[in-house]
Chimera marker file (.cmm) of the C-alpha trace (Angstrom):
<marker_set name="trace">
<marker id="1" x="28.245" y="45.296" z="46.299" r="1" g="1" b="0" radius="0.5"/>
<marker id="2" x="27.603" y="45.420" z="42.604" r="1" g="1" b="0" radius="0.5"/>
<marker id="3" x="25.768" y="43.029" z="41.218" r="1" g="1" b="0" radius="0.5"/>
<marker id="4" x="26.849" y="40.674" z="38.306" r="1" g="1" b="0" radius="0.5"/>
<marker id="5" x="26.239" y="41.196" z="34.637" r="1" g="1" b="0" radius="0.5"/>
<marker id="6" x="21.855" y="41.344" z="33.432" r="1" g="1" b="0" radius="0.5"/>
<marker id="7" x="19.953" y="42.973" z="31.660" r="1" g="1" b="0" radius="0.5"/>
<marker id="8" x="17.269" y="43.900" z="34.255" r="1" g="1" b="0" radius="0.5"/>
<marker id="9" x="15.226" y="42.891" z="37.472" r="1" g="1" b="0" radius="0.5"/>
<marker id="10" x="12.427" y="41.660" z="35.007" r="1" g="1" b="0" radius="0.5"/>
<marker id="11" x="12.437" y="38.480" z="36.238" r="1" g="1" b="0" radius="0.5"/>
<marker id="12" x="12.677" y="39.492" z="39.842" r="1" g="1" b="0" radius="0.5"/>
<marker id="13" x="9.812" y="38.455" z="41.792" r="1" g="1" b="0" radius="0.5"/>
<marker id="14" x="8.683" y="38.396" z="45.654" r="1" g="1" b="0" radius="0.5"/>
<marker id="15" x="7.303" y="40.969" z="47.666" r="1" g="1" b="0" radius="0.5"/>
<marker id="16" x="10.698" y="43.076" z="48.237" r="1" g="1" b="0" radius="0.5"/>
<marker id="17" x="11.734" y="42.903" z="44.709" r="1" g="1" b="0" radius="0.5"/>
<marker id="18" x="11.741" y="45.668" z="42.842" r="1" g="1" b="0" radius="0.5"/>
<marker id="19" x="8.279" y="47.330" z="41.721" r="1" g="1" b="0" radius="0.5"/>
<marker id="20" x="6.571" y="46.034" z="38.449" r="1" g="1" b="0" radius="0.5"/>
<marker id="21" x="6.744" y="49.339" z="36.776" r="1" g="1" b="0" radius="0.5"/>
<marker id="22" x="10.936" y="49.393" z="37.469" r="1" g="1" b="0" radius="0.5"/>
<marker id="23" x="11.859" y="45.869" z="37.127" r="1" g="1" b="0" radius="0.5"/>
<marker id="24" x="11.969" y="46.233" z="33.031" r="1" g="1" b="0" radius="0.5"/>
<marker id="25" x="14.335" y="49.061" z="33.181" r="1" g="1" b="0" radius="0.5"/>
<marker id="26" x="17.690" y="48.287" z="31.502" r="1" g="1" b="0" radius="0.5"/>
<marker id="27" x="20.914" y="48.273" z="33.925" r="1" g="1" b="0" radius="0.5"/>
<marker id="28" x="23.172" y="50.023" z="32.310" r="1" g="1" b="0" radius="0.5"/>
<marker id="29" x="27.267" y="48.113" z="32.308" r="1" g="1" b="0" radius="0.5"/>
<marker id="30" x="29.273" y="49.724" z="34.789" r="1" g="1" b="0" radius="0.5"/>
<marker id="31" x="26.948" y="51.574" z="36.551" r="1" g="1" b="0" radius="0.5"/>
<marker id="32" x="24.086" y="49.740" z="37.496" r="1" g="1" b="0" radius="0.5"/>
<marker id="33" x="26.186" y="46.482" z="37.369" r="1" g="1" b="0" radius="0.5"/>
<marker id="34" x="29.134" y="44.960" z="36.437" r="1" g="1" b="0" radius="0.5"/>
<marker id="35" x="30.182" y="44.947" z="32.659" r="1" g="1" b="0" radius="0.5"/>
<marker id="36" x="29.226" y="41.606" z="30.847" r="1" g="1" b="0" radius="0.5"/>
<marker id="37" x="32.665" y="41.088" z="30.267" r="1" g="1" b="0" radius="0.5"/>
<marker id="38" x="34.224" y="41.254" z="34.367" r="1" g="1" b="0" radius="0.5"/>
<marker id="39" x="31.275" y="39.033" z="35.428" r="1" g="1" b="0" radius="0.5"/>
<marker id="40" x="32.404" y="36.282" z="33.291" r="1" g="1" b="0" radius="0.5"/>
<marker id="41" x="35.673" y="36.867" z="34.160" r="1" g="1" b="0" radius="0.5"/>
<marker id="42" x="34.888" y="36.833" z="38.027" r="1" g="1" b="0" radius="0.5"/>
<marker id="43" x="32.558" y="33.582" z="37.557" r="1" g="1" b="0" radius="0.5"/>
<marker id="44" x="35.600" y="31.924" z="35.498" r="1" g="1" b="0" radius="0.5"/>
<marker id="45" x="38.584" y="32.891" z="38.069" r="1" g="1" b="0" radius="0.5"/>
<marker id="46" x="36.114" y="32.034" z="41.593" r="1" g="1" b="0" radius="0.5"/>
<marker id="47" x="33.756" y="29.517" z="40.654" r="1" g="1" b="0" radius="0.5"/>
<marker id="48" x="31.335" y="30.591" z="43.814" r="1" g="1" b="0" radius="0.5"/>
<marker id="49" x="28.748" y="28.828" z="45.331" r="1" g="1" b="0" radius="0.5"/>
<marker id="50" x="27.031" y="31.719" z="46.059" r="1" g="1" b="0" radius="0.5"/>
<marker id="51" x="27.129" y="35.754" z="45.155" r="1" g="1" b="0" radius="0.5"/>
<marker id="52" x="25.653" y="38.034" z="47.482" r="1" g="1" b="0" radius="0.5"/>
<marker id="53" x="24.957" y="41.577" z="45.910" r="1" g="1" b="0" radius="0.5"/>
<marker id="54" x="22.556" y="44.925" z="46.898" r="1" g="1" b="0" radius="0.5"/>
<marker id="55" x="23.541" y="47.644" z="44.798" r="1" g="1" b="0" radius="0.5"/>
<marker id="56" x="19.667" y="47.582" z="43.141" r="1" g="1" b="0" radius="0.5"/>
<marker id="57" x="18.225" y="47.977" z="46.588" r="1" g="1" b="0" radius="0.5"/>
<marker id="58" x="15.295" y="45.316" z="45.381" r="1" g="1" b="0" radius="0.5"/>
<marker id="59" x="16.036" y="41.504" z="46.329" r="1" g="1" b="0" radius="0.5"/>
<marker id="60" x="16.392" y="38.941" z="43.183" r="1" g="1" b="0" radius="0.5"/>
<marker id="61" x="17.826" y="36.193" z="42.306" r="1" g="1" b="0" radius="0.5"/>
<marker id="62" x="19.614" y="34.880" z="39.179" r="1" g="1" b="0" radius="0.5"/>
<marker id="63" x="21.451" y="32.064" z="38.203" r="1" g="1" b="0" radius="0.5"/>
<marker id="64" x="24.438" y="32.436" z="35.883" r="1" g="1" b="0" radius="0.5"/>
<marker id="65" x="25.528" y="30.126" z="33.659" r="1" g="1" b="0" radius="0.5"/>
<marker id="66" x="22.978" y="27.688" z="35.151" r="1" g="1" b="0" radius="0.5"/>
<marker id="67" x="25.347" y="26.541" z="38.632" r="1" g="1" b="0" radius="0.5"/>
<marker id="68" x="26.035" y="30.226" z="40.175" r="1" g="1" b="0" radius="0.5"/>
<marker id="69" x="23.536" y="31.833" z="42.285" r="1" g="1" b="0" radius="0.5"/>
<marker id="70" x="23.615" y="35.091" z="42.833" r="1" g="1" b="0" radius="0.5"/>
<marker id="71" x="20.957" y="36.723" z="45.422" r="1" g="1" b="0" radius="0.5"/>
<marker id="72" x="20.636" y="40.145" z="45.768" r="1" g="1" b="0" radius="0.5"/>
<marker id="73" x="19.952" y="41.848" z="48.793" r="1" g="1" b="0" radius="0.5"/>
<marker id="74" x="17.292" y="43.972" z="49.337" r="1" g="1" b="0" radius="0.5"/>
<marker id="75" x="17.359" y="47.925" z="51.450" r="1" g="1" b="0" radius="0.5"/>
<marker id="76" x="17.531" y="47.172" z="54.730" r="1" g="1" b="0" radius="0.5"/>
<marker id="77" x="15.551" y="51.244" z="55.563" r="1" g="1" b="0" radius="0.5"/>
<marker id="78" x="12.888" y="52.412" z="54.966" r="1" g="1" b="0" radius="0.5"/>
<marker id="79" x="14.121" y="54.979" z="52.356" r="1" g="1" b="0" radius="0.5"/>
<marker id="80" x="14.350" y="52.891" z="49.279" r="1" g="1" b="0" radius="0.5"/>
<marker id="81" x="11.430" y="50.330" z="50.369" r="1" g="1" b="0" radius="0.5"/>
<marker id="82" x="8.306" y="50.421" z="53.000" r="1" g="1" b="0" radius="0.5"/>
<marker id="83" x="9.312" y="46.867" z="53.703" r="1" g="1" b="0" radius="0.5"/>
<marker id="84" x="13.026" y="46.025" z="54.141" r="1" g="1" b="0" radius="0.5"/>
<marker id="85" x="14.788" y="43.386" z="55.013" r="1" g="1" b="0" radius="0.5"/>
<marker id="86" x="17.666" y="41.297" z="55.272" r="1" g="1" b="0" radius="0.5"/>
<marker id="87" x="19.577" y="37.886" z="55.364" r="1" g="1" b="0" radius="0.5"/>
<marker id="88" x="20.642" y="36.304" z="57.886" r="1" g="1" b="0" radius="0.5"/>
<marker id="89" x="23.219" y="33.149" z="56.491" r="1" g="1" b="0" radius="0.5"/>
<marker id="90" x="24.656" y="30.230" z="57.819" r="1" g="1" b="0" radius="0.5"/>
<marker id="91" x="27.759" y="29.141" z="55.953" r="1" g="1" b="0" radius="0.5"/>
<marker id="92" x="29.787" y="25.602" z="55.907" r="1" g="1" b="0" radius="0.5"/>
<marker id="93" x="32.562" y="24.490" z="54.133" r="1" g="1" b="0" radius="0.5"/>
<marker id="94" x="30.041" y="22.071" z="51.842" r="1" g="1" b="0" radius="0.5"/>
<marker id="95" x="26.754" y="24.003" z="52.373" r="1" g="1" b="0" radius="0.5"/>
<marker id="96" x="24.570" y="27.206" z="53.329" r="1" g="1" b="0" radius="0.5"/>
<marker id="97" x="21.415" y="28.276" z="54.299" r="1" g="1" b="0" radius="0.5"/>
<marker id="98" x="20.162" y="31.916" z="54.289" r="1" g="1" b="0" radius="0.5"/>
<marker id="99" x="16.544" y="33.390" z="55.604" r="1" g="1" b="0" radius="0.5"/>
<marker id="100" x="14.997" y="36.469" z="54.873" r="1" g="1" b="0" radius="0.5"/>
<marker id="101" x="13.751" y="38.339" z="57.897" r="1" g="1" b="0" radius="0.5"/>
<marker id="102" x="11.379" y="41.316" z="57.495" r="1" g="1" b="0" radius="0.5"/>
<marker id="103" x="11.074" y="44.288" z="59.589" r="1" g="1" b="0" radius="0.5"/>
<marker id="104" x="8.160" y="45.969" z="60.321" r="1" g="1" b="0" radius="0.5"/>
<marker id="105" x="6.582" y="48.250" z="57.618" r="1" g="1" b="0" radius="0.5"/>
<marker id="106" x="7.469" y="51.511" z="58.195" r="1" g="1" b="0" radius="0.5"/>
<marker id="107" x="3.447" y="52.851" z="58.002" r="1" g="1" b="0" radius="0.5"/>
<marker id="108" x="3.289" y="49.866" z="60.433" r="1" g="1" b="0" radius="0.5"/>
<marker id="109" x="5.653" y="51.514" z="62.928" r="1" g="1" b="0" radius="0.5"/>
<marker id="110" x="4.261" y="55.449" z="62.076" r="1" g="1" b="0" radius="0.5"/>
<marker id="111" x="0.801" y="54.440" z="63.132" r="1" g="1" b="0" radius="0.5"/>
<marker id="112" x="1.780" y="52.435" z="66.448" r="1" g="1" b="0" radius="0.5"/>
<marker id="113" x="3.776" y="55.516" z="67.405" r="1" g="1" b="0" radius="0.5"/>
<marker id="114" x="0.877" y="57.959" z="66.782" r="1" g="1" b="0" radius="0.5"/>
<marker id="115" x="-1.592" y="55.578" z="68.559" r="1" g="1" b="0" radius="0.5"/>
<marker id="116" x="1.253" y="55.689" z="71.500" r="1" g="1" b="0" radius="0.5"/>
<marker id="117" x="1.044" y="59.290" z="71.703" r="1" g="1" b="0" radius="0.5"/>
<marker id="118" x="-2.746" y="59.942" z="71.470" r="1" g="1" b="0" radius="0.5"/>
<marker id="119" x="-2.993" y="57.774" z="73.964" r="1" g="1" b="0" radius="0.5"/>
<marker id="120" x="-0.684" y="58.929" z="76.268" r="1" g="1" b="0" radius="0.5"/>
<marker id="121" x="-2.213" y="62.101" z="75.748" r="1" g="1" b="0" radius="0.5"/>
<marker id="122" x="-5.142" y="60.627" z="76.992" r="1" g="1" b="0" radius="0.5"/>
<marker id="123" x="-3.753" y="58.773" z="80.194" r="1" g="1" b="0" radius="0.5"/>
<marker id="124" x="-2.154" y="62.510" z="80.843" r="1" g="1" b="0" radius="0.5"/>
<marker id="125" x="-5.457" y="64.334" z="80.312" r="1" g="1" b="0" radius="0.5"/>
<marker id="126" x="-7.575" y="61.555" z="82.442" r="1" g="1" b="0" radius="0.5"/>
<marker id="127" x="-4.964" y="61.648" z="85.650" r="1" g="1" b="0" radius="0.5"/>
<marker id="128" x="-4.897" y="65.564" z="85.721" r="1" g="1" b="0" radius="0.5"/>
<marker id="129" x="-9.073" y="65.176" z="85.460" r="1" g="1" b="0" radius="0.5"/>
<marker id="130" x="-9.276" y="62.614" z="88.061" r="1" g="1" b="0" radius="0.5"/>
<marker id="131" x="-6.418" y="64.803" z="89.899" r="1" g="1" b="0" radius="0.5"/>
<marker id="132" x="-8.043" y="67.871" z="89.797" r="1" g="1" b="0" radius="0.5"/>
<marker id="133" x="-11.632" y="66.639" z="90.924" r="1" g="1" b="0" radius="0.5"/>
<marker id="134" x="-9.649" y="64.869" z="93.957" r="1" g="1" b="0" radius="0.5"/>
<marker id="135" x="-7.907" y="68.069" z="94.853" r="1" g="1" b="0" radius="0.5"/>
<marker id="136" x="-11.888" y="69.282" z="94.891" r="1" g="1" b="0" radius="0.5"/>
<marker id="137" x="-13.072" y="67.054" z="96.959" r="1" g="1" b="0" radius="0.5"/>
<marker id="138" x="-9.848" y="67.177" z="99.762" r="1" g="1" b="0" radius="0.5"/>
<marker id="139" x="-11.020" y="70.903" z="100.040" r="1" g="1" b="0" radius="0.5"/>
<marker id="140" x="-14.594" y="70.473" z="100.766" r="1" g="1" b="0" radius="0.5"/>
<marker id="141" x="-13.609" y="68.148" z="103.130" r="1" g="1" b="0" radius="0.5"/>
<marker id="142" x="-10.901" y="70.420" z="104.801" r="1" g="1" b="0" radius="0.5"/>
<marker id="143" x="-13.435" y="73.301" z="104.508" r="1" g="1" b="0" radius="0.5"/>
<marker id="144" x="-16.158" y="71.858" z="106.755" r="1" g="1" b="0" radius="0.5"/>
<marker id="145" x="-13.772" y="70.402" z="109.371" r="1" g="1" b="0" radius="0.5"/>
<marker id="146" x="-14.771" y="72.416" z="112.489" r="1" g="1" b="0" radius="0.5"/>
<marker id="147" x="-11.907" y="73.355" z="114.842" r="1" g="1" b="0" radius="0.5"/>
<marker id="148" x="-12.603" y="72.296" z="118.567" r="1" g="1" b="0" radius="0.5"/>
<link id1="1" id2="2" r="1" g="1" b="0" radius="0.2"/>
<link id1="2" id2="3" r="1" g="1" b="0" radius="0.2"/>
<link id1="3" id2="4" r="1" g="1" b="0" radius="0.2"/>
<link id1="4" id2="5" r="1" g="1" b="0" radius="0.2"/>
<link id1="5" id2="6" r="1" g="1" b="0" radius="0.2"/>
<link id1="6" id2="7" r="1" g="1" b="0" radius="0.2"/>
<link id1="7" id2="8" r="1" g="1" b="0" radius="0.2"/>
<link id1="8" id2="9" r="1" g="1" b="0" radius="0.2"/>
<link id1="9" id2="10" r="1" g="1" b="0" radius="0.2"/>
<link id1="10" id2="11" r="1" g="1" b="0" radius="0.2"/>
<link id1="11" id2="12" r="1" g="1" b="0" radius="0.2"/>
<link id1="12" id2="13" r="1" g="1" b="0" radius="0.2"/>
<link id1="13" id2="14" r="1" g="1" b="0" radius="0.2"/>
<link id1="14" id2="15" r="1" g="1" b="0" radius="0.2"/>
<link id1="15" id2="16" r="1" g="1" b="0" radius="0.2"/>
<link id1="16" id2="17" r="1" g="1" b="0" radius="0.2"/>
<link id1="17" id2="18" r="1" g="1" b="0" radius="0.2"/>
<link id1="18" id2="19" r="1" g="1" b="0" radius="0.2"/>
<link id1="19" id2="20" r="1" g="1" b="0" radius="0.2"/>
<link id1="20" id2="21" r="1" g="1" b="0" radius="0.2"/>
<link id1="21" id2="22" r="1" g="1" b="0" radius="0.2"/>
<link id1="22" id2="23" r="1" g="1" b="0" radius="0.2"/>
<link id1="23" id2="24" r="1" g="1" b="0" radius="0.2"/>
<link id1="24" id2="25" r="1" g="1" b="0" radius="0.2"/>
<link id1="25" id2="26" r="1" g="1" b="0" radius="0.2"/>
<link id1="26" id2="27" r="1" g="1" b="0" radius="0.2"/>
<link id1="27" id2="28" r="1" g="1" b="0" radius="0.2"/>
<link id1="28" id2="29" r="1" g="1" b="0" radius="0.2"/>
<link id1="29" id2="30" r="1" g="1" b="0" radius="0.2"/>
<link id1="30" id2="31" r="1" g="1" b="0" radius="0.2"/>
<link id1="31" id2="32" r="1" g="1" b="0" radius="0.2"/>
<link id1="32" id2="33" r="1" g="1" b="0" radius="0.2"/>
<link id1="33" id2="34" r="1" g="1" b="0" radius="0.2"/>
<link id1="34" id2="35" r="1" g="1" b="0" radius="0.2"/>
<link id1="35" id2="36" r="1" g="1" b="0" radius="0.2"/>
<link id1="36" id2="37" r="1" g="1" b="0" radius="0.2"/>
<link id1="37" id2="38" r="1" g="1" b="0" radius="0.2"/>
<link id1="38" id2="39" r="1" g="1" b="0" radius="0.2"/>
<link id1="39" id2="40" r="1" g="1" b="0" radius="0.2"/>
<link id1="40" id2="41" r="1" g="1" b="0" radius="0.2"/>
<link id1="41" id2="42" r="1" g="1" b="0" radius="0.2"/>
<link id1="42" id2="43" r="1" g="1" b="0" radius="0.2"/>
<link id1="43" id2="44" r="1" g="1" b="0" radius="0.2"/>
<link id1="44" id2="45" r="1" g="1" b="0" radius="0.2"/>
<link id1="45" id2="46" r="1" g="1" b="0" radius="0.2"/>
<link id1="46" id2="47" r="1" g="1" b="0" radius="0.2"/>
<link id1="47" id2="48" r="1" g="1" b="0" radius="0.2"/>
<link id1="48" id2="49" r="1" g="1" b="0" radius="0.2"/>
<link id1="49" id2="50" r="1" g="1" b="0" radius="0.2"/>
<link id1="50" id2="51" r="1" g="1" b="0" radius="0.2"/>
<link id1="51" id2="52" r="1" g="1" b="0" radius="0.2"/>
<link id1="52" id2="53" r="1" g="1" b="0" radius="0.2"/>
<link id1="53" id2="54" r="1" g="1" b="0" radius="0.2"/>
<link id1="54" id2="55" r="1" g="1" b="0" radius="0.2"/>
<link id1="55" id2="56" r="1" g="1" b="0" radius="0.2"/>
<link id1="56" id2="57" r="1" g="1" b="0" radius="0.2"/>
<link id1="57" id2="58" r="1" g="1" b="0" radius="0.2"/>
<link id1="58" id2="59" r="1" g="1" b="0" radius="0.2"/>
<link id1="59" id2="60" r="1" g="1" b="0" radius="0.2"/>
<link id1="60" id2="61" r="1" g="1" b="0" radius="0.2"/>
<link id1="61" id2="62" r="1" g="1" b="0" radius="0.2"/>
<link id1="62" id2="63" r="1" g="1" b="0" radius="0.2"/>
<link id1="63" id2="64" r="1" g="1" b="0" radius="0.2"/>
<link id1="64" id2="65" r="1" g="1" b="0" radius="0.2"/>
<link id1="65" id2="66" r="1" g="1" b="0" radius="0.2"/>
<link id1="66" id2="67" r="1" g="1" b="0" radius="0.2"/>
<link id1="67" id2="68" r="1" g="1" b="0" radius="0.2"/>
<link id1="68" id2="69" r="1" g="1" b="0" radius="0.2"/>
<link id1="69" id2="70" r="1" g="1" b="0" radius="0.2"/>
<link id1="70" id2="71" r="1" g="1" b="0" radius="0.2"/>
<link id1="71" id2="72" r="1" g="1" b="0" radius="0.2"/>
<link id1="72" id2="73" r="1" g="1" b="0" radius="0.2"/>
<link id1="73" id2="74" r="1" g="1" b="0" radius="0.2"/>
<link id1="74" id2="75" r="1" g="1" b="0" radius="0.2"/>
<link id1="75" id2="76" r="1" g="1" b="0" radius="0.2"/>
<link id1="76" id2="77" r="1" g="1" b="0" radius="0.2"/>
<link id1="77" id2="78" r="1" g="1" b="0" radius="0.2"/>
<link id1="78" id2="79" r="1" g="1" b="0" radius="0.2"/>
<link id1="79" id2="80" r="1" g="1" b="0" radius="0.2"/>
<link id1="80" id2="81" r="1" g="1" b="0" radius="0.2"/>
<link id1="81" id2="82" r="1" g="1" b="0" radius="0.2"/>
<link id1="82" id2="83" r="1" g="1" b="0" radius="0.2"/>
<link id1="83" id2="84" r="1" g="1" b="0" radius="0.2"/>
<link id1="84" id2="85" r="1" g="1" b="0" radius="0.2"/>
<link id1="85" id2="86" r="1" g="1" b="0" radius="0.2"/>
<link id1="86" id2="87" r="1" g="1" b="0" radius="0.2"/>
<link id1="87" id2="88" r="1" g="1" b="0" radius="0.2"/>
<link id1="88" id2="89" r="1" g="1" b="0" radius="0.2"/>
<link id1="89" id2="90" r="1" g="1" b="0" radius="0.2"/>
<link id1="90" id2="91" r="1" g="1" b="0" radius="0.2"/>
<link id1="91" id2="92" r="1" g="1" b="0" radius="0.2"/>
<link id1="92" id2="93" r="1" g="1" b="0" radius="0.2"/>
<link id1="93" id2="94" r="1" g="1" b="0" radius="0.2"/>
<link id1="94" id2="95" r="1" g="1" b="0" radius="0.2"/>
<link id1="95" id2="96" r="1" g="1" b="0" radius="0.2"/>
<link id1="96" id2="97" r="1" g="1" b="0" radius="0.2"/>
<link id1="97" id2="98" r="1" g="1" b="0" radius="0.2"/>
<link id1="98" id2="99" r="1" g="1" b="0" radius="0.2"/>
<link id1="99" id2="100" r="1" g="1" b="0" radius="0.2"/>
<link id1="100" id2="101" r="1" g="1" b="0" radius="0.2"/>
<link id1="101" id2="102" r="1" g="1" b="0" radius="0.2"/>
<link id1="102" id2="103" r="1" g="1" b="0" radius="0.2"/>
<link id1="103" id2="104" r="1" g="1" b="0" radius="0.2"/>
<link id1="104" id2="105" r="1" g="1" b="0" radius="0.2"/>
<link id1="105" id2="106" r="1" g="1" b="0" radius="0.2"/>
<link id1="106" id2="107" r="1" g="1" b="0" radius="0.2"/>
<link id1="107" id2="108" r="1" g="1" b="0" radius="0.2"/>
<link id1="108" id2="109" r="1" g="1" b="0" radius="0.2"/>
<link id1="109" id2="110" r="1" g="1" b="0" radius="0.2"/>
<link id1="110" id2="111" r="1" g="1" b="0" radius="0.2"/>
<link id1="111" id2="112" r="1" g="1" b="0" radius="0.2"/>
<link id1="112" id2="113" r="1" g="1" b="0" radius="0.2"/>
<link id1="113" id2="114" r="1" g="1" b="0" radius="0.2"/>
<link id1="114" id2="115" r="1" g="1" b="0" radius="0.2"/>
<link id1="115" id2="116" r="1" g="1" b="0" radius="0.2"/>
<link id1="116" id2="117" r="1" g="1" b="0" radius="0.2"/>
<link id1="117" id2="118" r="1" g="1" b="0" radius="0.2"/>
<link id1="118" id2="119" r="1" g="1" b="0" radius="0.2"/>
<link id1="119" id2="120" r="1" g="1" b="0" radius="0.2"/>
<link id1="120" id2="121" r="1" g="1" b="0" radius="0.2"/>
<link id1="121" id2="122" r="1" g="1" b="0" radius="0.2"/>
<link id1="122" id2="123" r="1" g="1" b="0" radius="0.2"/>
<link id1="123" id2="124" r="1" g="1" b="0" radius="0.2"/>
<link id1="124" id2="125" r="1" g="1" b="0" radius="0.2"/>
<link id1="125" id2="126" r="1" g="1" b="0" radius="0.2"/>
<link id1="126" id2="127" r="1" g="1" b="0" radius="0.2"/>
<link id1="127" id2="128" r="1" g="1" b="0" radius="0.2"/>
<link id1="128" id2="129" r="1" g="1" b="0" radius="0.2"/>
<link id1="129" id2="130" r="1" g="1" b="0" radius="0.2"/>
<link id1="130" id2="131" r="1" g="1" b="0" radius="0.2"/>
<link id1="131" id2="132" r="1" g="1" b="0" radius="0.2"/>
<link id1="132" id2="133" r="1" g="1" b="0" radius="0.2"/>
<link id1="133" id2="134" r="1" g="1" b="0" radius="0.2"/>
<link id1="134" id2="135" r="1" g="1" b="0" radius="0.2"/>
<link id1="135" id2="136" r="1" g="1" b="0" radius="0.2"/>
<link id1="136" id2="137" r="1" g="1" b="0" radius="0.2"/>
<link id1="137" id2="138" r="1" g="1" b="0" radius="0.2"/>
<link id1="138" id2="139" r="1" g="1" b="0" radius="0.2"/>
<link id1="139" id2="140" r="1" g="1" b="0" radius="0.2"/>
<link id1="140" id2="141" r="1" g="1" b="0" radius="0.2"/>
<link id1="141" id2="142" r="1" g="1" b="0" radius="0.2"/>
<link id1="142" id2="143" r="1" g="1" b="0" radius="0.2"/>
<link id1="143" id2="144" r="1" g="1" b="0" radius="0.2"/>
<link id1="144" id2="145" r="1" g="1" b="0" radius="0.2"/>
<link id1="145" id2="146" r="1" g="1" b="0" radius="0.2"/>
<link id1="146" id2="147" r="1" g="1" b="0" radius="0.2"/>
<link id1="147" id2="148" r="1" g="1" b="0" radius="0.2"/>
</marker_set>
């Protein structure tokens, strides 16, 4: 969950990485991320081929020690980003391939749902309209039916 030993997200880029303004704050050891000294220690003892984090919330990716990739993974809701997303991986014993898939934006989904109700307001409003002139017109037409 947390990620490796850095400094910051300031070389973090893409559109679900963190915002410019944040992505120069300092992570602080232990916290944030793991101390300097257990991610060398972890790199050293596992030798991955990849390192999947998302304790930032923001999506980046960094290569330690030049040969391990580590990707973090951004929110998947809409509480820490209006876009989330995640990965979806496939994983061999020699290889892998991950894609990022994006969800809809969550002012994206707010204004289809308000456009849903207004009009489905509007559908409701029209058939009681349309209803109510038919119920009209039934009783003219029942009113001057003569009886024999």
């Amino acid at each position: 969950h947390y990620p490796l030993y850095r400094i910051s997200d300031a070389n973090c880029t893409g559109q679900d990485a963190a915002p410019p303004e944040q992505r120069h704050l300092q992570f602080k050891e232990q916290y944030d991320v793991l101390s300097q000294e257990a991610s060398h220690k972890l790199l050293w003892w596992f030798q991955p081929r990849l390192i999947l984090s998302g304790h930032t919330h923001s999506a980046c990716e960094v290569l330690h020690g030049n040969k391990y990739l580590e990707i973090s993974v951004p929110s998947f809701n809409w509480r820490n980003l209006n876009n989330p997303s995640f990965i979806l991986g496939t994983f061999s014993s020699t290889d892998f391939r991950l894609s990022k898939c994006f969800l809809p934006e969550e002012s994206s989904v707010v204004a289809i749902y308000c456009a849903s109700g207004m009009a489905a307001a509007l559908l409701v409003l029209l058939h009681f309209h349309l209803f109510r002139g038919s119920l009209q017109f039934s009783s003219l037409l029942m009113g001057k039916h003569k009886s024999l």
